[in-house]
C-alpha positions in Angstrom: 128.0 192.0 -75.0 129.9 188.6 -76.1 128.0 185.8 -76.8 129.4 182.4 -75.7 130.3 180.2 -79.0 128.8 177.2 -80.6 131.3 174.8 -80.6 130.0 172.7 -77.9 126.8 172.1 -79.9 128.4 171.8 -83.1 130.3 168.6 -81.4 127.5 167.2 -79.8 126.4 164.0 -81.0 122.6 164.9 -80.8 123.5 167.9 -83.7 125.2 165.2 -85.9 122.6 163.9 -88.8 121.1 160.7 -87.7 122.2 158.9 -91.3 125.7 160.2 -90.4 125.8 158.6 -86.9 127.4 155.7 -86.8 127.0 155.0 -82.5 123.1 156.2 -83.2 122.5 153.8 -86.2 124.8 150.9 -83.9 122.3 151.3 -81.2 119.6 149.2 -80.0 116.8 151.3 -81.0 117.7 151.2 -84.6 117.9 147.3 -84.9 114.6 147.6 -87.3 116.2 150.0 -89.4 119.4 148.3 -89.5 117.0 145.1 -90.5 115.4 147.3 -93.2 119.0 148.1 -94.9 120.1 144.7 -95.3 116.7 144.0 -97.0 117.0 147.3 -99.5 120.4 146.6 -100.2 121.1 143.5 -101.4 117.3 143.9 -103.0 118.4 146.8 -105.0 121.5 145.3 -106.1 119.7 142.0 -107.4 116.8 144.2 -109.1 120.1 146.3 -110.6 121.0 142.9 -112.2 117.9 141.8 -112.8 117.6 138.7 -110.6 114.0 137.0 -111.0 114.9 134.2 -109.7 117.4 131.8 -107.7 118.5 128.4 -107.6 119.9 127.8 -104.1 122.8 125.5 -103.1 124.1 124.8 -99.9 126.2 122.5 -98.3 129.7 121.9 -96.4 132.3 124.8 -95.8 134.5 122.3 -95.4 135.2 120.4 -98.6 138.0 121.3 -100.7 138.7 121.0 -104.3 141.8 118.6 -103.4 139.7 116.7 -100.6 140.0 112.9 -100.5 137.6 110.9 -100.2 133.8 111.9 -100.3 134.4 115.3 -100.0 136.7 116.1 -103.1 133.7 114.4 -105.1 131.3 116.4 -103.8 133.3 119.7 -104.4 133.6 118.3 -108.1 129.5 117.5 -108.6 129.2 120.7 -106.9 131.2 122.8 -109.2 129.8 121.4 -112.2 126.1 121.4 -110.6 126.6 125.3 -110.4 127.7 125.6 -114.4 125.1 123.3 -115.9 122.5 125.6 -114.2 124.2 128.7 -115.0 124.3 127.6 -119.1 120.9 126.0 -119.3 118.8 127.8 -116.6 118.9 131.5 -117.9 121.5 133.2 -116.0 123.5 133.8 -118.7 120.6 136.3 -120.5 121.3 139.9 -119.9 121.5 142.8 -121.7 118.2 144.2 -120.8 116.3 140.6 -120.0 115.9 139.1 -116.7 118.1 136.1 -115.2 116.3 133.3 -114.0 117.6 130.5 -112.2 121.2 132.3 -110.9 123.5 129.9 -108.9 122.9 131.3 -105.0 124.9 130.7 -102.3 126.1 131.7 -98.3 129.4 132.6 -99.7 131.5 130.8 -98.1 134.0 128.2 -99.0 134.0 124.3 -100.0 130.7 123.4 -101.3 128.9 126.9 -101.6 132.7 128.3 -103.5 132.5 124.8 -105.8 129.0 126.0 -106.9 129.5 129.6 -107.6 133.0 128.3 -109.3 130.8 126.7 -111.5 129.0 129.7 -112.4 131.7 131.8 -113.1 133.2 129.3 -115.2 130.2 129.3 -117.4 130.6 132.9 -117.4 127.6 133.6 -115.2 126.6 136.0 -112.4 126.1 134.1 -109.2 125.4 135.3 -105.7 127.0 135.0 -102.3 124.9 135.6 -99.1 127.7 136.0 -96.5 127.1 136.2 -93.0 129.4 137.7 -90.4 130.7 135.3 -87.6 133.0 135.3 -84.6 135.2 133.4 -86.7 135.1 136.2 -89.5 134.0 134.0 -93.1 135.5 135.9 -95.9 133.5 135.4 -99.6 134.8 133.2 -101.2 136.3 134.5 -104.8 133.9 132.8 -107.5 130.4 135.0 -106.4 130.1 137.9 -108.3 131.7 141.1 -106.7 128.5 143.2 -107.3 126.4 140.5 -105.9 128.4 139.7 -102.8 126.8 140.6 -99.9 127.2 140.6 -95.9 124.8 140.2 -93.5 124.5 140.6 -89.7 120.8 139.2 -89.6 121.0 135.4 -90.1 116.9 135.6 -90.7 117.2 138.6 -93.3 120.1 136.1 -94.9 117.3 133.2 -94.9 115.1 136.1 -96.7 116.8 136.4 -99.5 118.1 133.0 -100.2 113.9 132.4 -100.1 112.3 134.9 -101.2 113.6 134.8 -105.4 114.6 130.6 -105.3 112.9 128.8 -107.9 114.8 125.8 -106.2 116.8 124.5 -103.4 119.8 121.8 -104.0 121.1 120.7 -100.8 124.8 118.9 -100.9 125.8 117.0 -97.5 126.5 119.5 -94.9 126.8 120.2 -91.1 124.4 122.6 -88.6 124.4 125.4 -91.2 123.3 123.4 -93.9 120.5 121.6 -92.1 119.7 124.8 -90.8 119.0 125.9 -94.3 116.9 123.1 -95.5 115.0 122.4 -92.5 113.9 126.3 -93.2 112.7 125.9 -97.0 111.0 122.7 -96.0 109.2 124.0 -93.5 108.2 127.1 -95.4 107.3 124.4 -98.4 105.3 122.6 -95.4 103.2 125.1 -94.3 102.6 126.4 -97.3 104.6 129.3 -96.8 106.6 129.7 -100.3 105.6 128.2 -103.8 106.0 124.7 -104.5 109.6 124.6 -105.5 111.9 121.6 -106.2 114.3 120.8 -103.2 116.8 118.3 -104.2 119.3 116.3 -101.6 122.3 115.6 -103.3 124.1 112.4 -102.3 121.3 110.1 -100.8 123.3 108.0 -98.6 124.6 110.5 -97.1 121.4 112.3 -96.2 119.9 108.9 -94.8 122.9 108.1 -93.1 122.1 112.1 -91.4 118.5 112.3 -91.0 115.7 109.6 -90.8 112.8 111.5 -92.7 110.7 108.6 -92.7 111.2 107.8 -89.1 109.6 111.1 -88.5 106.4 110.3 -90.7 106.2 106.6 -88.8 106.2 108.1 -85.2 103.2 110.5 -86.4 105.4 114.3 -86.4 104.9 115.0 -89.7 102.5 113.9 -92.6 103.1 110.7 -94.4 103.0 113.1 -97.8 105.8 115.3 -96.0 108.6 113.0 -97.6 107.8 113.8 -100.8 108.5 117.3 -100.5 112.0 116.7 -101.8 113.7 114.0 -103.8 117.8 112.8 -104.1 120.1 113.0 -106.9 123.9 111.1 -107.2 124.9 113.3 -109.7 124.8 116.5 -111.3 123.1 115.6 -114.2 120.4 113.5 -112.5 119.9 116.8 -110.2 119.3 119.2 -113.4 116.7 116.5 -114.8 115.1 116.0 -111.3 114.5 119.9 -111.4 112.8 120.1 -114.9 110.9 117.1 -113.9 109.6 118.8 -110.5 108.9 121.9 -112.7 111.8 124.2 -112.6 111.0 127.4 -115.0 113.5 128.6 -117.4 113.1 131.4 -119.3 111.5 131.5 -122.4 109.6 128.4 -122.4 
């Protein structure tokens, strides 16, 4: 008696190993899982380096290191924002120790590519969260290679640039930046993170942008809310302004 063959199940997609199928792991039913794998990667990356803790910087894709005007300054405090931290913050130690205080960053270009330029000019391991987008944003080529992720998830993104920061240093930006720091400021707000240093670089700027004080007078937030972060003009004034609001570096 012959016995029909195999193949048909061999090529089915329900014999295939779930870990091995792409369509299965693509599917809707898998979006936690797929959530859980851009937490465990990148966290087993940063652990691998050992990553205690961040200093956050985010600001305009758009600025250029030959910009006129307002934005070719700001690339330039940038850039040398990102190597001060990176020689005096503790993410040059290695060799066994931890690394406080590395330079974090989305990844992209202009101001988040002038800070991690800093960082590797100092010699320093920095970070770059990227973030896929329609308009595909490549990492830009200052972040470490071995700490320079993708995500799909912009909330597990917003995870990781919280969850290790010791500190948040916002240059002038657009949506994505005041994305960013209207998150850690509300997570500072309700009490949701430690109380870090957030910094707003450029103070004109940011009250030419927003009117934080308008929003106390009219009753929305607390009258104390305001003080939740403080402005620097230049990169000097926003390393002081961080050991003066606390910032730990390693060591002391």
């Amino acid at each position: 008696m012959t016995h029909p063959d195999n193949d048909a199940h061999l090529a089915s997609p329900s014999y295939t190993l779930p870990a091995l199928d792409r369509e299965f792991l693509l599917g809707d039913s898998m979006r936690g899982v797929r959530f859980l794998l851009e937490y465990a990667k990148a966290d087993e990356l940063l652990r691998a380096w050992q990553v205690r803790s961040t200093v956050v910087v985010f600001g305009s894709s758009r600025a250029r290191a030959d910009s006129d005007g307002e934005l070719g300054r700001w690339y330039a405090h940038a850039r040398l924002f990102g190597r001060i931290v990176s020689e005096r913050g503790g993410a040059l130690d290695g060799d066994g120790d931890v690394r406080d205080n590395v330079i974090a960053t989305g990844g992209g270009p202009g101001l988040m590519e002038a800070a991690n330029r800093g960082a590797h000019e100092a010699g320093a391991p920095s970070i770059g969260y990227n973030i896929t987008l329609p308009e595909e944003q490549e990492p830009n080529p200052y972040s470490t290679p071995e700490l320079t992720f993708q995500f799909h998830y912009f909330a597990m993104r917003k995870m990781h640039l919280a969850m290790r920061a010791s500190a948040l240093v916002v240059f002038p930006g657009g949506f994505g930046t005041l994305d960013e720091m209207f998150e850690i400021l509300t997570l500072r707000q309700t009490g949701k993170m430690p109380d870090i240093p957030i910094i707003l670089f450029d103070e004109a700027y940011w009250s030419s942008i927003v009117n934080f004080q308008g929003l106390a007078d009219h009753g929305v937030i607390s009258p104390g809310d305001v003080d939740l972060f403080d402005y620097a003009s230049t990169p000097e004034d926003a390393w002081d302004c961080l050991l003066r609001k606390g910032l730990k570096i390693h060591g002391t």
